[in-house]
PDB file of N, CA, C and O in Angstrom:
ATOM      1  N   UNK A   1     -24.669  33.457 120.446  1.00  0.00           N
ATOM      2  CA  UNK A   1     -24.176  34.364 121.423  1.00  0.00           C
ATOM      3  C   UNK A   1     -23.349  35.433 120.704  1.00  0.00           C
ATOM      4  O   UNK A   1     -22.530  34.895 119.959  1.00  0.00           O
ATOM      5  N   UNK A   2     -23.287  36.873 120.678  1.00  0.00           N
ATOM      6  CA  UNK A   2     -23.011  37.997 120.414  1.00  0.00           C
ATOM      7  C   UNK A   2     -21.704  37.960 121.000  1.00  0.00           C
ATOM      8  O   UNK A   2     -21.534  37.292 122.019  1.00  0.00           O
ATOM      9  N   UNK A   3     -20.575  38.725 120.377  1.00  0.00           N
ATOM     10  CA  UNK A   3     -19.169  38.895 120.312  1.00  0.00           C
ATOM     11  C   UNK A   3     -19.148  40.275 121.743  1.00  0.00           C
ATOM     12  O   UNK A   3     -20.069  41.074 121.572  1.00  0.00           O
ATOM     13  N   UNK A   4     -18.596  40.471 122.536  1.00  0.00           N
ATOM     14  CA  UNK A   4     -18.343  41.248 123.256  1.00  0.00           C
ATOM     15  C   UNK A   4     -17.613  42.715 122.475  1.00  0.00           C
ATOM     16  O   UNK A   4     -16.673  42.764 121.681  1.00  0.00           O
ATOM     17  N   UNK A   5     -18.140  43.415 122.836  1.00  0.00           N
ATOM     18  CA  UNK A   5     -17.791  44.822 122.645  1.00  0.00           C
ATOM     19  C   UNK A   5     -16.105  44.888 123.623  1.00  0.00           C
ATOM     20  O   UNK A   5     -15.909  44.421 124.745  1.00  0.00           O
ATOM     21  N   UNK A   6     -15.062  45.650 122.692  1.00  0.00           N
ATOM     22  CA  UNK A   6     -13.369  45.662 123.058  1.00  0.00           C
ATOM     23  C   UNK A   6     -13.495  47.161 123.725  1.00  0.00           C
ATOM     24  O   UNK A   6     -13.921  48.230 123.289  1.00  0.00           O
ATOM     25  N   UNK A   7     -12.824  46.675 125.214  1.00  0.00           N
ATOM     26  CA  UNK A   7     -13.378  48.125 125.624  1.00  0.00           C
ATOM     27  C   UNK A   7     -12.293  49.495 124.756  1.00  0.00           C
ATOM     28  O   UNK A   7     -11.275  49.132 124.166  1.00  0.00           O
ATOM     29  N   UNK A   8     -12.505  50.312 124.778  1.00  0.00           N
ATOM     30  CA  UNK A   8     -12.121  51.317 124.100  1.00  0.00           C
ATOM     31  C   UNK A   8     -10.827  51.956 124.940  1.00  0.00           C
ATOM     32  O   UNK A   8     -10.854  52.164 126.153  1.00  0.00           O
ATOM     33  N   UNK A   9      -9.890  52.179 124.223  1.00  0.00           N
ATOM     34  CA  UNK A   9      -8.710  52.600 124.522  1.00  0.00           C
ATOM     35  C   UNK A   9      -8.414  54.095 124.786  1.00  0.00           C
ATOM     36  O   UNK A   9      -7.967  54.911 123.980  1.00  0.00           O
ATOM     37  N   UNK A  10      -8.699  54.255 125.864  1.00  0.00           N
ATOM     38  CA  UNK A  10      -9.035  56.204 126.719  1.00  0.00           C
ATOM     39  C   UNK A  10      -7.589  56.738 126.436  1.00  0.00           C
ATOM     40  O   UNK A  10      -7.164  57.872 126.220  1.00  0.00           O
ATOM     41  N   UNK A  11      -6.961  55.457 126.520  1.00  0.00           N
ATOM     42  CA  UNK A  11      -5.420  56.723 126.860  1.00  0.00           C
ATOM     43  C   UNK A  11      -4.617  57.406 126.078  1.00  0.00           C
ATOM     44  O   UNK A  11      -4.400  56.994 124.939  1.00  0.00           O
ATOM     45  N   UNK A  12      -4.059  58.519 126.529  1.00  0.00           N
ATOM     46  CA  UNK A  12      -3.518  59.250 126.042  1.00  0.00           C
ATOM     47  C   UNK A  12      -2.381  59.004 125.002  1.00  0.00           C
ATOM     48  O   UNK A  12      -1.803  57.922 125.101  1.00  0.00           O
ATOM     49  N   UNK A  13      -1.862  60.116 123.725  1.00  0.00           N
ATOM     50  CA  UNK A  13      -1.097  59.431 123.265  1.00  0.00           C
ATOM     51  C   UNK A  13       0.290  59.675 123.788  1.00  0.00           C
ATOM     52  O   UNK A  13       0.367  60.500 124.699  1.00  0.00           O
ATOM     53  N   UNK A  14       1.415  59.098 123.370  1.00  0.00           N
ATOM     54  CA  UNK A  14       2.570  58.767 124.011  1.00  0.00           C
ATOM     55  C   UNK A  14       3.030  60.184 123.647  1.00  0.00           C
ATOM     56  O   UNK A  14       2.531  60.788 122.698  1.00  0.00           O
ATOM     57  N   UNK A  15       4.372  60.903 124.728  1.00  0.00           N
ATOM     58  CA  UNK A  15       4.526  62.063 123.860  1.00  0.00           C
ATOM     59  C   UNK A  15       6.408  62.136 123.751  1.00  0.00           C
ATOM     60  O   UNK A  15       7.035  61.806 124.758  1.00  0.00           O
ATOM     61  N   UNK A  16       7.078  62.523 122.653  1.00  0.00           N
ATOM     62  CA  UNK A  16       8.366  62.409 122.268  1.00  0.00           C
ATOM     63  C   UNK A  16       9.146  63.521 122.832  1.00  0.00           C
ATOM     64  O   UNK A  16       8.887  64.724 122.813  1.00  0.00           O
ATOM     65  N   UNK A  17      10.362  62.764 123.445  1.00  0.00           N
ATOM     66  CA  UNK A  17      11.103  63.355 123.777  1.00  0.00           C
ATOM     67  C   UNK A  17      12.234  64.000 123.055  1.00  0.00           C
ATOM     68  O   UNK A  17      13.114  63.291 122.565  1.00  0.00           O
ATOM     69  N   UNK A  18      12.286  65.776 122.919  1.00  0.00           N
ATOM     70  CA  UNK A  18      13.032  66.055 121.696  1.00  0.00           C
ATOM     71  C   UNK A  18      14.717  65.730 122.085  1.00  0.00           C
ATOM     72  O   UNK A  18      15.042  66.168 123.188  1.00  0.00           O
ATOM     73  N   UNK A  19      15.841  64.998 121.284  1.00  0.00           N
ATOM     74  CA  UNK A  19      17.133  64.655 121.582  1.00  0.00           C
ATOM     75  C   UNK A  19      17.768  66.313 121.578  1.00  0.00           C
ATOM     76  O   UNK A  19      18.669  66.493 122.398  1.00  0.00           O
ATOM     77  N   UNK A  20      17.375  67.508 120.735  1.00  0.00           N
ATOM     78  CA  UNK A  20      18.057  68.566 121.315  1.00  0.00           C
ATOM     79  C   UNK A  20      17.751  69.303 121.973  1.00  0.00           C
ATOM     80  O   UNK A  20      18.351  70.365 121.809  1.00  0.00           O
ATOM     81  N   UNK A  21      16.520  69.291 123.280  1.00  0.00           N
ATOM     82  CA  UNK A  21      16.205  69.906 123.939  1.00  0.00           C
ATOM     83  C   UNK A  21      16.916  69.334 125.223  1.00  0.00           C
ATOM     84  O   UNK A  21      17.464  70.057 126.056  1.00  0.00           O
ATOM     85  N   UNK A  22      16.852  68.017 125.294  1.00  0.00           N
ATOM     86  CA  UNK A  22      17.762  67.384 126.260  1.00  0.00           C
ATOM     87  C   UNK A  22      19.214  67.621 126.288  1.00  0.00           C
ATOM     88  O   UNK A  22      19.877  67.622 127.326  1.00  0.00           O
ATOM     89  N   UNK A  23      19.766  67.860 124.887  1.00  0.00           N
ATOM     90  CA  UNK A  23      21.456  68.406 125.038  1.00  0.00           C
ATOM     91  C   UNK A  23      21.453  69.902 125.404  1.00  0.00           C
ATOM     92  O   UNK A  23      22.328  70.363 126.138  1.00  0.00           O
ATOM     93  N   UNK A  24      20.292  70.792 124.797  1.00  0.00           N
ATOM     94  CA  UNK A  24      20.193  71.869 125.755  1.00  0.00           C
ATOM     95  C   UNK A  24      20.428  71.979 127.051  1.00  0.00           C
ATOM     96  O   UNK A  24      21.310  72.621 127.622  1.00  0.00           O
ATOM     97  N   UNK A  25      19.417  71.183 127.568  1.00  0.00           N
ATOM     98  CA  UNK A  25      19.641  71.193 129.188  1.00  0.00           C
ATOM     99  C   UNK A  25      20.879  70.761 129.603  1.00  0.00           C
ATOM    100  O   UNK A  25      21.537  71.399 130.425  1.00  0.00           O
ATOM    101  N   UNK A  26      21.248  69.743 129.113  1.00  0.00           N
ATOM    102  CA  UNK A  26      22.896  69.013 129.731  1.00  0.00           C
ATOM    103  C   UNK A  26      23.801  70.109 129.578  1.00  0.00           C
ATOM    104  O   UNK A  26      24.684  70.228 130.428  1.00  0.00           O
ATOM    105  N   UNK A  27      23.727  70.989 128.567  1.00  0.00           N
ATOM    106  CA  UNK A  27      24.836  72.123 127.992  1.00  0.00           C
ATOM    107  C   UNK A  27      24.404  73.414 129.142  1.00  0.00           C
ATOM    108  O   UNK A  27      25.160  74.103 129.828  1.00  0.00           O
ATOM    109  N   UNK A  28      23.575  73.424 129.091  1.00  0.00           N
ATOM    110  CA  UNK A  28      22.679  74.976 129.671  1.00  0.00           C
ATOM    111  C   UNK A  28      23.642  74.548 131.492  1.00  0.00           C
ATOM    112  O   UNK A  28      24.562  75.222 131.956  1.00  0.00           O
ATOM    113  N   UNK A  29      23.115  73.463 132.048  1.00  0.00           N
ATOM    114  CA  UNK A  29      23.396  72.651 133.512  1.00  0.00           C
ATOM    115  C   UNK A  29      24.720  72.770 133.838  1.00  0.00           C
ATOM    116  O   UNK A  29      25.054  73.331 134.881  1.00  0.00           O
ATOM    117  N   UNK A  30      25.896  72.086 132.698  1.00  0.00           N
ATOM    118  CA  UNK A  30      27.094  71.920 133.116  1.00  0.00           C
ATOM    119  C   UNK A  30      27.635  73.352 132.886  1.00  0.00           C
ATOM    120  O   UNK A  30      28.626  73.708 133.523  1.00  0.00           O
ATOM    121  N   UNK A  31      27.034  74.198 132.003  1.00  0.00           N
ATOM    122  CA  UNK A  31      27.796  75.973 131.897  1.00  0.00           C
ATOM    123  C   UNK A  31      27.710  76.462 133.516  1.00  0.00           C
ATOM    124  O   UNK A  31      28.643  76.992 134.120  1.00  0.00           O
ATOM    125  N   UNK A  32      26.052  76.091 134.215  1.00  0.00           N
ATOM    126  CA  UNK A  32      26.014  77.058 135.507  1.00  0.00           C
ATOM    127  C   UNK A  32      27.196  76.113 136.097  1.00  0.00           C
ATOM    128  O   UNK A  32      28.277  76.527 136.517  1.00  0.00           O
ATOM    129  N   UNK A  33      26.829  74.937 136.051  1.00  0.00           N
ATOM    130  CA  UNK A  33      27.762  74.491 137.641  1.00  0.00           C
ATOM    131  C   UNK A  33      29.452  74.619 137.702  1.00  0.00           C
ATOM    132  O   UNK A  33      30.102  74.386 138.721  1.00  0.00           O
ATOM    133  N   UNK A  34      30.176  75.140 136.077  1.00  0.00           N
ATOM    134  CA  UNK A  34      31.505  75.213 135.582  1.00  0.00           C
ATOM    135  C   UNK A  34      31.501  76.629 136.496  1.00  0.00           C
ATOM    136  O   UNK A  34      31.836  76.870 137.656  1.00  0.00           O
ATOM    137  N   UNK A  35      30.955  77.444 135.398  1.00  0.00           N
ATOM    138  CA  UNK A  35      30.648  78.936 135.942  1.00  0.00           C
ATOM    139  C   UNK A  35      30.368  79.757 136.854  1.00  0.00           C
ATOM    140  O   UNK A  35      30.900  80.867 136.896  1.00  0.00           O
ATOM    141  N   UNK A  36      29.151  79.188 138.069  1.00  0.00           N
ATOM    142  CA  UNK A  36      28.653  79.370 138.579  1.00  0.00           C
ATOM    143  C   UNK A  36      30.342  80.794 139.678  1.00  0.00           C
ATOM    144  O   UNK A  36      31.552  80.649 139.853  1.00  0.00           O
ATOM    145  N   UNK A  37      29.439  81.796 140.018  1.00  0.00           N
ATOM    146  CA  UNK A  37      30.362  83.054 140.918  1.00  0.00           C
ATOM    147  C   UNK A  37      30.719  82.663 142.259  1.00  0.00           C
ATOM    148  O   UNK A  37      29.838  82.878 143.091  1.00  0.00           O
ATOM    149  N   UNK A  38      32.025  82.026 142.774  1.00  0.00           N
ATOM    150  CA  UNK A  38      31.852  81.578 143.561  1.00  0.00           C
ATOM    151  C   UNK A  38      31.749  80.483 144.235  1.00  0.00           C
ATOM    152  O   UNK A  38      31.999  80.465 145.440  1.00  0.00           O
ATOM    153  N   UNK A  39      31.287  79.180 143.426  1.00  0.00           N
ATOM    154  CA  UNK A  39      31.033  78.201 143.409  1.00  0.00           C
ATOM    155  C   UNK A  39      31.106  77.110 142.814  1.00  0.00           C
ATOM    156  O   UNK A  39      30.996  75.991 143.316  1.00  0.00           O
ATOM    157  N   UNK A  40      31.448  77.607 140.822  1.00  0.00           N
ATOM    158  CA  UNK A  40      31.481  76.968 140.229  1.00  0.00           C
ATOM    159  C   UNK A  40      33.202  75.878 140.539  1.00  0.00           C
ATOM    160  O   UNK A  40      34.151  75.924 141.322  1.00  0.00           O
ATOM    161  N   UNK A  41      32.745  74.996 139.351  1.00  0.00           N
ATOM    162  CA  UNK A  41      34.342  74.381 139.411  1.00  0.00           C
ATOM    163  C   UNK A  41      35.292  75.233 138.917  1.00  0.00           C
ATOM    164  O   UNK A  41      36.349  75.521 139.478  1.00  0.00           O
ATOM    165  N   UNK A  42      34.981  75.553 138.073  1.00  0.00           N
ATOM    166  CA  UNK A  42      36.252  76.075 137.367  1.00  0.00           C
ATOM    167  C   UNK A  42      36.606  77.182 137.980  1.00  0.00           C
ATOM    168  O   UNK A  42      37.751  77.633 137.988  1.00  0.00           O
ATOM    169  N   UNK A  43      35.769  77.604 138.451  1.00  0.00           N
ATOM    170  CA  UNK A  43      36.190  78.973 139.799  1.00  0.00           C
ATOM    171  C   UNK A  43      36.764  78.400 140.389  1.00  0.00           C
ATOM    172  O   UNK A  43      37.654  77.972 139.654  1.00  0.00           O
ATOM    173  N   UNK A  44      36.865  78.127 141.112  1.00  0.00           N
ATOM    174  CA  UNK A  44      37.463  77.314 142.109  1.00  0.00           C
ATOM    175  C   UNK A  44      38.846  76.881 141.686  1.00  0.00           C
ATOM    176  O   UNK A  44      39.721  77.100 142.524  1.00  0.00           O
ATOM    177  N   UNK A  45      39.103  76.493 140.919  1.00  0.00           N
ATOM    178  CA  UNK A  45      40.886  76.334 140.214  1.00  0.00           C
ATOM    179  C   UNK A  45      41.653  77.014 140.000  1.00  0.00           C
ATOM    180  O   UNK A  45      42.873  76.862 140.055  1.00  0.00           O
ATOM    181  N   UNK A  46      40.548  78.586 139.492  1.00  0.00           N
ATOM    182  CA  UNK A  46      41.393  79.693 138.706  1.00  0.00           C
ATOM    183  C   UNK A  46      40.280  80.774 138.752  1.00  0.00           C
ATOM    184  O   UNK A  46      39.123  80.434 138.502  1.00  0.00           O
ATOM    185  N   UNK A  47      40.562  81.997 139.046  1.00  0.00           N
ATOM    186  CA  UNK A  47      40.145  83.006 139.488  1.00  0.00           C
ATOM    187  C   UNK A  47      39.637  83.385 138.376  1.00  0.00           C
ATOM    188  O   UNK A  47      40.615  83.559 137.648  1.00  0.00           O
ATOM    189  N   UNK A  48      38.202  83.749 137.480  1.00  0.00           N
ATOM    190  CA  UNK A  48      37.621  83.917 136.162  1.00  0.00           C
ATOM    191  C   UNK A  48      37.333  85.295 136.790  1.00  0.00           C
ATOM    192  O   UNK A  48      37.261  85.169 138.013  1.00  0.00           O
ATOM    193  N   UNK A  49      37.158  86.475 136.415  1.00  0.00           N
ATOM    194  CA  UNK A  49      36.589  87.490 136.208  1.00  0.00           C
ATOM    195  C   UNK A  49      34.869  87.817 136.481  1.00  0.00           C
ATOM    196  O   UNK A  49      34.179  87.638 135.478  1.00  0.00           O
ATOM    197  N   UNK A  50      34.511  88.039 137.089  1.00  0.00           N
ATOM    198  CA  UNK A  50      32.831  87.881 136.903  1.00  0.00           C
ATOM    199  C   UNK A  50      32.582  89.020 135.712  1.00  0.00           C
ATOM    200  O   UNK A  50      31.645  89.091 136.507  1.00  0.00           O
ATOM    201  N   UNK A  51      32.496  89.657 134.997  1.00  0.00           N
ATOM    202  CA  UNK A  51      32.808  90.002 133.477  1.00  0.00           C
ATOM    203  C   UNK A  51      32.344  88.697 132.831  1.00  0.00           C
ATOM    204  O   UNK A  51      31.359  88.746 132.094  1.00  0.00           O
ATOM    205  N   UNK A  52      32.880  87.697 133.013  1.00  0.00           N
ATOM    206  CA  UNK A  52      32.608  86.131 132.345  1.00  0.00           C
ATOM    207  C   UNK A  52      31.754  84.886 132.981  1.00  0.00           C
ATOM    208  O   UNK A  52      31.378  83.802 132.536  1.00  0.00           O
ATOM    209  N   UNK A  53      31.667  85.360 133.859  1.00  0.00           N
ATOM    210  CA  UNK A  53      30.796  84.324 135.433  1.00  0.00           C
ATOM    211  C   UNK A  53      29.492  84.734 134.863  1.00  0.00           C
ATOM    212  O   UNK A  53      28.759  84.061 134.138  1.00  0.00           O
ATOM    213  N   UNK A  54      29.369  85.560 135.163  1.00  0.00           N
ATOM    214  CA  UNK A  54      27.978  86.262 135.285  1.00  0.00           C
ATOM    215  C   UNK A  54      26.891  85.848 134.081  1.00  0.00           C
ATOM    216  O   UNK A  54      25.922  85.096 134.177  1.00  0.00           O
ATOM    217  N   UNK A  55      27.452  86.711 132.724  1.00  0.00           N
ATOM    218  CA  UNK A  55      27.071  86.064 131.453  1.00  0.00           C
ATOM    219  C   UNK A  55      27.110  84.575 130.895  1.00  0.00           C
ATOM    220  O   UNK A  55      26.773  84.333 129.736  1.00  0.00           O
ATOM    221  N   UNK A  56      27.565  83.531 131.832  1.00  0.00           N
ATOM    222  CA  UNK A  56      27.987  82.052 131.148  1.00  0.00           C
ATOM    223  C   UNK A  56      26.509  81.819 132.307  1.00  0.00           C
ATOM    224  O   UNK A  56      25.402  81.382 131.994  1.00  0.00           O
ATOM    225  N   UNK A  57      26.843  82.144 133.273  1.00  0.00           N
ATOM    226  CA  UNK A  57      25.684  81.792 134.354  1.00  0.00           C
ATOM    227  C   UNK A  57      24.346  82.016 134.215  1.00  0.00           C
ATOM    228  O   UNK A  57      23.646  81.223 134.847  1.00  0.00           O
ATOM    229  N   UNK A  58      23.642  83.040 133.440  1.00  0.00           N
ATOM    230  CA  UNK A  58      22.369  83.416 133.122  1.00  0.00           C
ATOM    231  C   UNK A  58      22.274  83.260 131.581  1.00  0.00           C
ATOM    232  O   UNK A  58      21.243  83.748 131.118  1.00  0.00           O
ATOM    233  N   UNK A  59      23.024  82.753 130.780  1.00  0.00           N
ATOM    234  CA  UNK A  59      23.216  81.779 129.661  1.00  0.00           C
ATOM    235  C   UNK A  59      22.825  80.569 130.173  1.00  0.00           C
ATOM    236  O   UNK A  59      21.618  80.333 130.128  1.00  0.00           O
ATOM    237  N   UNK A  60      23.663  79.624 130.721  1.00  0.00           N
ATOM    238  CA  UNK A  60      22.910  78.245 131.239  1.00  0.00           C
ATOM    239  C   UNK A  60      21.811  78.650 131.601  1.00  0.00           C
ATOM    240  O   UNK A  60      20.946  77.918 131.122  1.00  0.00           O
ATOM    241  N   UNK A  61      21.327  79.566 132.297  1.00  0.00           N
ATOM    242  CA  UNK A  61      20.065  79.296 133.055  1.00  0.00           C
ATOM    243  C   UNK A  61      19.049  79.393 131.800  1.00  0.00           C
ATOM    244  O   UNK A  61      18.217  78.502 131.629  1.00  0.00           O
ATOM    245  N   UNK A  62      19.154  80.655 130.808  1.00  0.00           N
ATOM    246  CA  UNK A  62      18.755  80.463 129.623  1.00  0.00           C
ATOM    247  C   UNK A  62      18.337  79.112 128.714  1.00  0.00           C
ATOM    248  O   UNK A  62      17.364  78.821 128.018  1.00  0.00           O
ATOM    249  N   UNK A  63      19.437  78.525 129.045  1.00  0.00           N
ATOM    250  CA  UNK A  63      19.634  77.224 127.967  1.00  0.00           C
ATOM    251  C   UNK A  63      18.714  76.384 128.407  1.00  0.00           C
ATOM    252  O   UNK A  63      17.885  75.834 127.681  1.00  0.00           O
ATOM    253  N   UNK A  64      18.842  76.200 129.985  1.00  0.00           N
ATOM    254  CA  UNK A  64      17.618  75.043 130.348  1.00  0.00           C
ATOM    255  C   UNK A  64      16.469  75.597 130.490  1.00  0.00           C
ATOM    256  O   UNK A  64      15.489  74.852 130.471  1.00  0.00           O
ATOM    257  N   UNK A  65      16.301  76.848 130.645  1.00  0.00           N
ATOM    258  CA  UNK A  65      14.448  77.671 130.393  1.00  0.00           C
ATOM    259  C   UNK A  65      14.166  76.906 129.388  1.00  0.00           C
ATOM    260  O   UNK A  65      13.539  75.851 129.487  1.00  0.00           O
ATOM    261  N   UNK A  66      14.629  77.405 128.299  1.00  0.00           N
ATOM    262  CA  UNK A  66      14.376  76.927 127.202  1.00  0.00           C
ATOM    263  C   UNK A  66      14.257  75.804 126.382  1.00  0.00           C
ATOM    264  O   UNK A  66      13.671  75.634 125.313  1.00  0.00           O
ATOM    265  N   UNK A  67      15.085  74.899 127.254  1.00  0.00           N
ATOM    266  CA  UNK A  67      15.205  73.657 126.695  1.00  0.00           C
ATOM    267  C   UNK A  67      13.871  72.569 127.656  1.00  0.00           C
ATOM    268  O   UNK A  67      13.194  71.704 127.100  1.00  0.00           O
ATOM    269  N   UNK A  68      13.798  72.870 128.907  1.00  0.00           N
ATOM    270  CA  UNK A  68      12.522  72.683 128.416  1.00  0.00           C
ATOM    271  C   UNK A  68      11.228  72.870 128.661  1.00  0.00           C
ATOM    272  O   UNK A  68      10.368  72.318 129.347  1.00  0.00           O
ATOM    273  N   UNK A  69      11.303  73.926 127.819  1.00  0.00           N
ATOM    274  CA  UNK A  69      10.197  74.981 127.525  1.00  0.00           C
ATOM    275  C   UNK A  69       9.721  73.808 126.318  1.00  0.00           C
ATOM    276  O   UNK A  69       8.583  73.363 126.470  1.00  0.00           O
ATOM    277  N   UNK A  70      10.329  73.409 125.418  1.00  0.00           N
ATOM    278  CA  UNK A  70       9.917  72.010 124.070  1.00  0.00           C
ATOM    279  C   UNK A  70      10.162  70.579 124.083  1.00  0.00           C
ATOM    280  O   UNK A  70      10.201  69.740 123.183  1.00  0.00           O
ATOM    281  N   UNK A  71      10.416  70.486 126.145  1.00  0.00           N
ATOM    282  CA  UNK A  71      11.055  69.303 126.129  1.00  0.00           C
ATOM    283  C   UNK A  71      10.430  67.754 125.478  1.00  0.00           C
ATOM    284  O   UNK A  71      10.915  66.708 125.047  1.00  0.00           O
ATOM    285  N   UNK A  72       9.149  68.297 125.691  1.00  0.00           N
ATOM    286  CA  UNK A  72       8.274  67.157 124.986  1.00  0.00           C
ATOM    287  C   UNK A  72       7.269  67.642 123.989  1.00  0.00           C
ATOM    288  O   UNK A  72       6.709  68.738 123.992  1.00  0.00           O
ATOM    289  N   UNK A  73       7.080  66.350 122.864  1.00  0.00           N
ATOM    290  CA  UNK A  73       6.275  66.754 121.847  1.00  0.00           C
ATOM    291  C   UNK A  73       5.235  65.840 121.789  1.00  0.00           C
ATOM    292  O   UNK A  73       5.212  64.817 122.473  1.00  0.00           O
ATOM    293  N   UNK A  74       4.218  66.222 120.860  1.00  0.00           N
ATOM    294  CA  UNK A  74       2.995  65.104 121.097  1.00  0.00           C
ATOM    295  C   UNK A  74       3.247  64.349 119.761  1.00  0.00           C
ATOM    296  O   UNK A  74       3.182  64.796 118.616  1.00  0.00           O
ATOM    297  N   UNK A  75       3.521  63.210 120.148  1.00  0.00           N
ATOM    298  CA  UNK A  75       3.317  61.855 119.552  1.00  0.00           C
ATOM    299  C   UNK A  75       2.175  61.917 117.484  1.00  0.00           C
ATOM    300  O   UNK A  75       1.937  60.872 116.879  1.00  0.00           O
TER     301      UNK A  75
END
């Protein structure tokens, strides 16, 4: 009697998660919600200038475009 054929392994390979694309995002996240015009925390304590709101705010948003834009890599 003949050995059975192992069915063949279709799946995909695993894909890596980069560790500084993820501190991107955590960094990019906590700048809007500190910053944020209006809303943020730290607004909220103490009156920041939007001069400084504005630019920290479309920075985070920057940070997490980007972060992940490479969030995963192929294996």
């Amino acid at each position: 009697m003949g050995k059975a054929n192992n069915p063949v392994n279709n799946s995909k390979p695993r894909e890596k998660v980069s560790a500084l694309h993820v501190i991107m995002i955590l960094l990019g996240s906590n700048l809007m919600l500190i910053m944020a015009p209006e809303f943020g925390l730290l607004n909220s304590f103490i009156y920041i200038p939007d001069l400084y709101v504005w630019p920290a705010t479309v920075g985070g948003l920057a940070m997490v475009f980007f972060g992940f834009k490479g969030f995963f890599k192929k294996a």
